[in-house]
Each structure stands twice: as structure tokens, then as C-alpha cells.
SEKE-887895 format. One record per residue (C-alpha): x, y, z; residue in one letter. Coordinates in steps of 0.2 Angstrom, whole numbers, plus 5000, padded with zeros to 4 digits. Example, Ala and Ser with C-alpha at 12.3 -4.5 7.8 and 13.67 -1.06 7.14 Angstrom:
506249785039a
506849955036s
***
This chain:
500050005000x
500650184996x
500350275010x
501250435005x
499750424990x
498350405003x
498950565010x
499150664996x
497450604989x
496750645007x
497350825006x
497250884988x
498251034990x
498251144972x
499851154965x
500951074980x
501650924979x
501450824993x
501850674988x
503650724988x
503650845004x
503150715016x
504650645027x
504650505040x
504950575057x
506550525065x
505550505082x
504250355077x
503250425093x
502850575081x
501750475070x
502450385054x
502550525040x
502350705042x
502350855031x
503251005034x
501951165032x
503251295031x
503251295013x
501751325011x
501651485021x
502151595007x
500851514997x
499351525009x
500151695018x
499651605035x
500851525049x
501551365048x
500351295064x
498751375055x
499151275038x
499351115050x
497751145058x
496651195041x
497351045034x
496850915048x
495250995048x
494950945029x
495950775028x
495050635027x
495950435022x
495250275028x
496350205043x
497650375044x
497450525057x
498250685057x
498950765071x
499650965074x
501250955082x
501951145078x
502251195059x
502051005056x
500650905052x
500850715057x
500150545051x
499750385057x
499150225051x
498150085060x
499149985067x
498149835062x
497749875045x
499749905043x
500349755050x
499049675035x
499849765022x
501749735028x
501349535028x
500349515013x
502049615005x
503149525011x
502149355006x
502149404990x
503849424990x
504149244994x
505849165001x
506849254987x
506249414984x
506249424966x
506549564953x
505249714951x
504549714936x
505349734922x
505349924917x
505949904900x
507750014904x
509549974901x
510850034911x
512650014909x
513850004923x
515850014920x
516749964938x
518249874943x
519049874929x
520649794934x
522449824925x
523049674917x
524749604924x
524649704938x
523949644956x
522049664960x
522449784974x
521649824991x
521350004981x
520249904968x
519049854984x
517750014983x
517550004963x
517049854963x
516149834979x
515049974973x
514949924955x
514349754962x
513149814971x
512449934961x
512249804948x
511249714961x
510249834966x
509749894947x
509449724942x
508149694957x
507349864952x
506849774934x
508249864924x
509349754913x
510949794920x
512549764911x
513949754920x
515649814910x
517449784918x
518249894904x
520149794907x
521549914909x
522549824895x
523349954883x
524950054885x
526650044885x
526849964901x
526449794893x
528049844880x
529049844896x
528349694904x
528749574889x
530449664888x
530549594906x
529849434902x
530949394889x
532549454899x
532249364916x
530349274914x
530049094919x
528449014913x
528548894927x
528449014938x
527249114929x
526148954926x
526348904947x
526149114955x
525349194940x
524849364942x
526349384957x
527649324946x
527049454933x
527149604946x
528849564951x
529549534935x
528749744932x
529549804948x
531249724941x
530949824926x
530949984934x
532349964946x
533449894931x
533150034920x
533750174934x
535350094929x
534950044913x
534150174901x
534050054886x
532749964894x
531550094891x
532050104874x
531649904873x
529949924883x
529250044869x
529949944856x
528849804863x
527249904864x
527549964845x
527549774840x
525949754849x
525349914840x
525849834824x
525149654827x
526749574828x
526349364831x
527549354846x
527149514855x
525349484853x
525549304861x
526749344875x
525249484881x
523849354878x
524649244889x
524749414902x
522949434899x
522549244903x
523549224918x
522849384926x
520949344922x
521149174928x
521849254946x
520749394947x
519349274943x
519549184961x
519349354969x
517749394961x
517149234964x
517249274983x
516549444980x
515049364972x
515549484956x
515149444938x
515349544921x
514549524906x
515849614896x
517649614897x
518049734884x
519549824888x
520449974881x
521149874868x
519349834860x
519350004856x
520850004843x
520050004828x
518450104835x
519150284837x
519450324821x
517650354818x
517450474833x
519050564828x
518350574811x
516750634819x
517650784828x
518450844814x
516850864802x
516150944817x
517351064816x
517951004836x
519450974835x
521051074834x
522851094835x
523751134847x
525651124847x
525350964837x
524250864848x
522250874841x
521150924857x
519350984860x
519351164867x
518451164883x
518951334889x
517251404889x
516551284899x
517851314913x
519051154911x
520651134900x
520751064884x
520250874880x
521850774872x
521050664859x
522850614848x
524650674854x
525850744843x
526450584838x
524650524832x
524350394847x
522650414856x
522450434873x
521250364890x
519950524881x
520050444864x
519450274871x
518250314882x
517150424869x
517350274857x
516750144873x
515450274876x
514950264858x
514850094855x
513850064875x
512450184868x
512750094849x
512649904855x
511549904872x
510450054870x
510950114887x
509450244899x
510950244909x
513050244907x
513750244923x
515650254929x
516350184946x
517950274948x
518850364961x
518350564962x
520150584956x
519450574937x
518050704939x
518750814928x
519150664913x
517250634916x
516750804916x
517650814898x
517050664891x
515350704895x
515550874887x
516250824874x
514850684870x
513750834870x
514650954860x
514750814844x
512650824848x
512450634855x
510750664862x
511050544877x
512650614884x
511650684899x
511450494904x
513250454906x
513450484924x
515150474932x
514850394951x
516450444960x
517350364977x
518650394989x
520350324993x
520450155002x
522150125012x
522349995024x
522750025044x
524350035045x
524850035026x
525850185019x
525550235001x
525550094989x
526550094973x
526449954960x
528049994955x
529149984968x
528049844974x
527249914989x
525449844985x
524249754998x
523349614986x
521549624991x
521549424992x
522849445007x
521649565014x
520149445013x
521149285019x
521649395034x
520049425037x
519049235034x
520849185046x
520349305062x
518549265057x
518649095060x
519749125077x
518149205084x
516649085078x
518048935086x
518149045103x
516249075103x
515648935094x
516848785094x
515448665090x
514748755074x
514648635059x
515648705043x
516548835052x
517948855039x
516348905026x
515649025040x
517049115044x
517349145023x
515549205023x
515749315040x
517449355037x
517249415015x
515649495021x
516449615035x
517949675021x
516349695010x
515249775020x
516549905028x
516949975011x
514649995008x
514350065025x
514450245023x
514450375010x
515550304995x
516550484993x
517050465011x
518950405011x
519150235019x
520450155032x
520150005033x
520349915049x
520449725053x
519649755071x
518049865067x
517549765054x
517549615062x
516749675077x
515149575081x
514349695089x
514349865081x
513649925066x
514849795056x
514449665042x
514649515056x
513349605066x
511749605053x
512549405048x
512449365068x
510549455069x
509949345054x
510849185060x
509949225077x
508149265066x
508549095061x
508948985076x
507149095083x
506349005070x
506948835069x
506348815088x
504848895085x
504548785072x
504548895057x
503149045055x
501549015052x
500549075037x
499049175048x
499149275064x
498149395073x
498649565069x
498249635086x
499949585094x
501049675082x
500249855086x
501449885101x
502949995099x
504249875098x
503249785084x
502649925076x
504549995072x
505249845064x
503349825052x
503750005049x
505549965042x
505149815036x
503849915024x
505050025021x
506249875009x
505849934990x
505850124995x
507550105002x
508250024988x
507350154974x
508250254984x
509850184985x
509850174964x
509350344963x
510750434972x
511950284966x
512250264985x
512250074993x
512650125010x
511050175011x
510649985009x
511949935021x
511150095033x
509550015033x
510049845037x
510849875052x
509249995059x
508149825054x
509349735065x
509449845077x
507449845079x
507149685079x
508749655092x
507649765103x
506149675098x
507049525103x
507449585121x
505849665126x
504849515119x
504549345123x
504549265105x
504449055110x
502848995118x
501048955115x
499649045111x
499349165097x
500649315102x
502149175100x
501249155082x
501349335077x
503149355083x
503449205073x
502949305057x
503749465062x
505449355066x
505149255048x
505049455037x
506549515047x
507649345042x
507049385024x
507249565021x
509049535030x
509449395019x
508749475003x
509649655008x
511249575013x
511149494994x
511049674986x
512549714997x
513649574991x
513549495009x
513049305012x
511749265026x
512449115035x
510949015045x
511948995060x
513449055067x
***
């Protein structure tokens, strides 16, 4: 039931959109929605508490008060009747909540996007957490998500890497360590060319084969490409990620031209001591590099021709980009420069920023020189110390080792979606495994809990009397409950998941209140509708958790 409709439709306010201006009190005791008059005072040239008291006096919506309480007007619904309409919701939406209907819209996200011989990194955790997420949460929504891990796999690095290879590489070793192997033959590159400058020389010379299509060149970087996908591909399967396109930056080679043909009979591009750019000046940002001087295209040049081929092949209402806030500007560019060459849907390409990620105790990491923390250290660490804990509280659990990958992948997971995705992140071993605060562990621990409720109570039933959810305690976790598809509209909306992973830990936190103040177990028809309380809680935290990339272990 809408109820933010019922309202609206009860106060039929001429051009004033209710609708949109009601908010739900922080204070539940206030009522469950309430509409702030003072913007209407202009309007209706009377104080805010006049407004309030006109409008009670003229509402009228079948189970739903209103209350004056200052320059607000308050609602609330019957108790009973929104106890009905939370469990005949949550019925429909069965043990797996399926996906929303389908709303005919495509939206494409580009996350990730690992770099190809190089280690999936600790700093590649909010990109792809994010992306994943998002992915989720659109597909649930009744988009037809495509998720895009546009592979970092051009440049001249890859020249210097076979250079490396070829000097000091050993397949063996490559075959048995893979993507470690590769990084250490790259950080041997660079120290060997502070004393050798000819090996700069040779690393270019290899990226100019690859350029050229030479046979050996191309094989040698395949292999790279192999090795790294098949490592990386064990992290993701962890993460619960999944693509469905790997198109890199080197599936772009022959589709620039077009686009760079396209800026010229626009009359866009221009010279400027020999490189071809697009002049932004007018719009407040420096120019846009499209070719250098020596003709080679750039991260720009790719990035319109990906664009280009998104909109051309899936047909995108949406184009987003999970990357760090450090490339607003290359977005801001590439978005303006969509526009300028008159692509009508260049206002859907959204650029979805994030902050820095660094481990406690880290200091700056530096492919190079080697000083990288691999993210699959990070979540061993974190399944190891995981399964110290459930072995001190819970030495008897069956499958502990599967727990403790669940509990432990889950906390790294859910640390990097708990607050505001631009907020830089330290990440800490200690508070994310922490059972008890607002951590991952702590919702995993309040739906095993949900579940062990339920296997002694012998499940939940299909019917119960309503009239013993209308206390408080009830009444606040049906009223988050309620709240599941708003939350994630909105966590799509503003590209946000923490609000997700916000959510889930007030759900938890009510019904851990709930659990305390209530006897659930027992005869009688009040252990019945507990029962069913308990069973919506379990589901909406085990379907939530699923939007947040977290597994919901059944005991722990």
C-alpha cells in the first residue's frame, strides 16, 4: 500500500506536491510520516501551525489520522490494518524476493576494471564493491543491468613487461604464481632501468609490436591477459561479482577512428602544438587530448569510442562509471564532449565517484616499487581472524571454515558499503569484524539468530492475529520492514548502497530490541505473530544482505 498516496489523495492541495514533501519522522512516537507546512506559508500567507490545523480539519483517508504537532502536520496508520499490508507484501515476495517488474530500461555499469598484469589491489575494493552492488540493486529494480569491467589492457607498460619477460621470465613460475610472478618481473623492470636506460627503449619497442600486430608480441600479452583473468577470477568469485563484458581498452583500437573522424567534420577538433584536442575553455576545464603529437590516442579517445559503442550495441537509459573522484574532471570532459558532437544521450552518462581506500597501518601503495596489499591477502586475513572468533564462541558449529569465509568476506565487503561511497576509507581488521557494532558480522549474527528463533519455533505460520504486532516494539520493525523497495529506489537513485547497508543494520537493530523486550517461543497466538514478524525480518535481511554482496549464513 502507498501510503504517502493515501495522504496526498486525502489532502488535495492545488499545486503542491505532497507526495514528495512528506518525510518520515526520526522519532516514530511522532506518527509515521509527516509533512512540513512551512512551505506552504508563502503560498497560503498563514503560519505554519494554521496550515497544519486547516489541513487536519479537511483530511479525510480510511485508517490514517492527522495530528498538529507545531508547523507540522503528522500521520498515522492503523496499526492493524498496517501489520496486514506489511505481511501480505512480504508473502508475495516469497523466500527470494524476486526482481520488480521489468521496466523495459537498460543501464550500463563500468566498475572494477582491473589492469592486466598488475595485482587486484586492496585500492580496487570500493569500485568493485560498489559496481557490484549497484548492479544488484538495478537488476532487482527490473532494469537490465550490464555490468562492464572495461580491462586496463593497453599502453606501454605491457611493452615493458614482455621486455622483462623475455630477459628474466620463467613460465613455470608464471604458470605456478601467475599474476605475482608477473608483478615482480614489472617491479624488476623499473629498478633495472634506473641503471639501465636501454630498457625503456626495449619496453616501447615491445608496445610498438603489439601496436603493429606482431605474432610473438601479441601471444606473449595474451598469455598476460590469461594468467591475470584466471587469478582475478577467484577474487570475484568470493565477492559474488560477475561481468558480462570484458571489453577492455584494447577493444577499442579500431573504434576511434570513427569518433575522431566525427570531431573533425564537426569542426571540434583542433591543434594545438601538434596534439588534436577539443577546446573546453568555455566551459571552465582545460582542453580534452584526443591524439598526441605523435598520432597515438589517449584514456579520452577510448572512452568516447566505449561510450559510443555502449549507447550503439546495448541501447543504454543509463551509462554509469565507478571510479575514484580523482577522474572527475576526465568525466566532466568526456561528458561534454559527448554533447558537443550532439549525441542526444550524453546527459545519461553519469560518472559515480569514490574515495581512497588504504589499509590500517599501510603507507602509500606503489605498483612499481612493489608496495601493494593484494585484496586476496586482505580477505584471507579476514576469513583467518573470522574463524578464530566463531572457534572461541562457537567451537561446536558445523562447517565453520565456510562460516568464517562468509562472515569474514562479508565484513571486508560490508566496511567498504557502509557509509557514504566519497568518504575516504581506512580500513581496519578490528572494526570490521566486530560482532557487535554496526559491522557486516553484526546483521550476519542477527539473521543467523532470526534463524535459530525460528527453527525452535518451528517455522512461521501462514496466519496470525494482527492485534499483537500494534505495540511499539512491533510496530517499528513492520514499519522498516515496509520500508524494503523504498530503500532500495532510493539507493539506485542517488547511486548510493550504504543506504542499503544503513538500513539493514536499523532492521537489526529493531528487531534486536524486539528480541529483548519480547517473549517470542511459547504458546498461544502472540508466539504465532512473533513468529511471522521474526520470519520478514530473516528475509528482508537475507534478501538485503544479497544486494550488498553479503552471504546470510543460518547459524553461526
Amino acid at each position: 500500500m502507498d501510503y504517502k498516496k493515501l495522504i496526498a489523495d486525502g489532502l488535495e492541495i492545488d499545486d503542491f506536491d505532497v507526495y514528495g514533501n512528506l518525510d518520515i519522522p526520526s522519532d516514530s512516537s511522532l506518527g509515521d510520516y509527516a509533512l512540513p507546512c512551512f512551505k506552504l506559508s508563502k503560498v497560503m500567507r498563514k503560519a505554519p501551525q494554521a496550515i497544519a490545523a486547516d489541513l487536519q480539519s479537511r483530511f479525510h483517508a480510511d485508517g490514517i489520522t492527522a495530528e498538529v504537532a507545531g508547523g507540522y502536520l503528522n500521520f498515522r496508520i492503523d496499526r492493524v490494518r498496517f501489520a496486514a499490508d506489511v505481511i501480505a507484501d512480504m508473502d508475495g515476495k516469497g523466500e527470494d524476493f524476486q526482481p520488480l517488474a521489468p521496466n523495459g530500461k537498460t543501464v550500463t555499469l563500468d566498475y572494477s576494471s582491473i589492469n592486466i598484469a598488475k595485482p587486484f589491489h586492496i585500492g580496487h575494493l570500493l569500485t568493485t564493491a560498489i559496481g557490484g552492488s549497484l548492479y544488484r540493486i538495478f537488476k532487482y529494480l527490473g532494469y537490465n543491468a550490464i555490468g562492464i569491467n572495461h580491462l586496463g589492457d593497453w599502453g606501454t607498460q605491457f611493452g615493458k613487461l614482455i621486455a622483462a619477460y623475455l630477459q628474466w621470465g620463467d613460465d613455470a613460475d608464471i604458470e605456478a604464481r601467475g599474476i605475482h610472478a608477473l608483478l615482480e618481473l614489472y617491479v624488476r623492470f623499473h629498478k633495472e632501468a634506473e641503471t639501465d636506460p636501454a630498457l625503456e627503449a626495449e619496453g616501447r619497442k615491445w608496445f610498438k609490436a603489439i601496436e603493429d600486430g606482431d605474432k610473438q608480441a601479441l601471444s606473449i600479452f595474451e598469455r598476460f591477459k590469461t594468467v591475470t583473468l584466471r587469478d582475478v577470477q577467484k577474487v570475484y568469485e568470493r565477492l559474488g561479482i560477475a561481468f558480462d563484458s570484458y571489453a577492455g581498452e584494447s577493444f577499442y583500437n579500431d573504434k576511434m577512428q570513427p569518433v575522431i573522424d566525427e570531431l573533425t567534420e564537426k569542426g571540434l577538433l583542433v591543434d594545438s602544438e601538434g596534439a588534436k584536442v577539443v577546446a573546453l575553455d568555455e566551459y571552465g576545464m582545460p582542453p580534452c587530448l584526443i591524439l598526441k603529437s605523435d598520432g597515438a590516442t589517449l584514456y579520452a579517445t577510448r572512452d568516447l569510442a566505449a561510450a559510443c559503442y555502449r549507447q550503439d550495441n546495448y541501447h543504454f537509459d543509463k551509462n554509469l562509471y565507478v571510479v575514484a573522484y580523482q577522474q572527475n574532471l576526465h568525466f566532466k570532459q568526456i561528458f561534454k564532449v559527448l554533447e558537443l558532437m550532439g549525441k542526444p544521450w550524453a546527459g545519461d552518462c553519469v560518472h559515480i565517484p569514490f574515495g581512497m581506500v588504504s589499509l590500517e597501518g599501510a603507507g602509500a601503495l606503489s605498483t612499481r616499487s612493489g608496495n601493494v596489499v593484494f585484496l586476496e591477502d586482505v580477505l584471507n586475513t579476514a576469513v583467518d581472524k573470522a574463524e578464530r572468533i566463531i572457534e572461541e564462541k562457537n567451537p561446536a558449529l558445523e562447517n565453520k571454515r565456510a562460516t568464517a569465509e562468509a562472515v569474514g568476506v562479508g565484513a571486508v565487503v560490508f566496511m567498504a558499503l557502509s557509509t557514504a561511497r566519497i568518504k575516504d576509507m581506512v580500513f581496519s581488521f578490528d572494526k570490521a569484524l566486530n560482532f557487535d557494532g554496526e559491522t557486516g558480522p553484526y546483521l550476519q549474527y542477527t539473521h543467523a539468530r532470526t534463524c535459530s528463533v525460528l527453527h525452535k519455533g518451528g517455522g512461521a505460520p501462514d496466519k496470525v492475529e494482527l492485534s499483537h504486532l500494534t505495540d511499539d516494539a512491533s510496530a517499528a520493525v513492520l514499519r522498516l520492514v515496509g520500508r524494503f523497495d523504498d530503500v532500495v529506489r532510493d539507493a539506485a537513485a542517488r547511486y548510493e548502497p550504504s543506504i542499503i547497508s544503513r538500513y539493514l543494520v536499523d532492521v537489526a537493530q529493531a528487531f534486536n530490541r524486539f528480541y529483548i523486550d519480547h517473549r517470542i517461543l511459547g504458546d498461544g497466538e502472540e508466539s504465532k505473530a512473533r513468529l511471522k514478524l521474526t520470519d520478514m525480518v530473516r528475509r528482508v535481511l537475507k534478501n538485503g544482505m544479497h544486494l550488498i554482496l553479503l552471504r546470510a549464513p543460518q547459524a553461526m
